[in-house]
C-alpha positions as CSV (number, residue, x, y, z in Angstrom):
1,X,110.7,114.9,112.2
2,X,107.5,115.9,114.1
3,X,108.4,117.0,117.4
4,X,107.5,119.7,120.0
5,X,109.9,122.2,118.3
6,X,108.3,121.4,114.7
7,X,104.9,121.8,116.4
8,X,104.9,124.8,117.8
9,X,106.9,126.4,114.5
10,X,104.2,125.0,112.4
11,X,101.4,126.2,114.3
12,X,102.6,129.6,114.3
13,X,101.5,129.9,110.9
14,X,98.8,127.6,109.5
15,X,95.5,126.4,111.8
16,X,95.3,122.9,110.8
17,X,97.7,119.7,109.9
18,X,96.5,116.5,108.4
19,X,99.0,112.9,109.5
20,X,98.2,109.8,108.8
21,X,98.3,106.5,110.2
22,X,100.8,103.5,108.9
23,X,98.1,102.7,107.1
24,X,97.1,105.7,105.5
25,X,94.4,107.3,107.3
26,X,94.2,110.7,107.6
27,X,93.9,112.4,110.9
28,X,93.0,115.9,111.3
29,X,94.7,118.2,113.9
30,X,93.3,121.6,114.8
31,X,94.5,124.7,116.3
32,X,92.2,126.3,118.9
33,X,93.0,126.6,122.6
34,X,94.3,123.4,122.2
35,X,94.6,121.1,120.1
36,X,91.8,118.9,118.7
37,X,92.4,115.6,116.7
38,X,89.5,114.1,114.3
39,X,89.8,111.2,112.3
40,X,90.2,107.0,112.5
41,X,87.4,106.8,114.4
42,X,89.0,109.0,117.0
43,X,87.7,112.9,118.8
44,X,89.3,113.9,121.6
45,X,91.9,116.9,122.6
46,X,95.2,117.4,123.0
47,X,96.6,119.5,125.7
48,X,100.1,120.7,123.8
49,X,102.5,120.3,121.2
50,X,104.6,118.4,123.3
51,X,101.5,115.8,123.4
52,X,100.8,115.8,120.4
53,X,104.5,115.0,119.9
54,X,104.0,111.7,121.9
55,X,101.1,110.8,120.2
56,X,103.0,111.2,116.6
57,X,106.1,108.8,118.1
58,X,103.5,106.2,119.9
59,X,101.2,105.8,116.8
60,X,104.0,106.4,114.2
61,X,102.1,109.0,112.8
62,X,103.5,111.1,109.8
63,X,102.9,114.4,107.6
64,X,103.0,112.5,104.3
65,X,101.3,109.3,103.2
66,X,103.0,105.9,103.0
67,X,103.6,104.7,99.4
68,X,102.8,101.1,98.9
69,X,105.9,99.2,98.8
């Protein structure tokens, strides 16, 4: 489940995660001060895990891509 708990674990150890979209398009989050998000046409920052948490629920985001069912 991606949540604030798996977010900040995760971060701990690797710089950069890659979720994608219902529709399989890959979105690119980055460790810095923050946390940056590049992909679907989208650029912008996200303040913290807990964020970046709601922004995983509200666009159903996920760390593995959808198979084609």
């Amino acid at each position: 489940m991606l949540n604030k708990e798996f977010f900040d674990k995760y971060f701990k150890f690797h710089n950069k995660i890659i979720l994608y979209t219902k529709d399989n398009i890959p979105l690119t989050i980055s460790k810095a001060y923050h946390f940056h998000l590049n992909g679907g046409h989208q650029d912008f920052d996200i303040h913290d895990s807990q964020d970046l948490e709601e922004l995983c629920e509200y666009y159903k985001l996920s760390d593995e891509k959808h198979s084609d069912k």
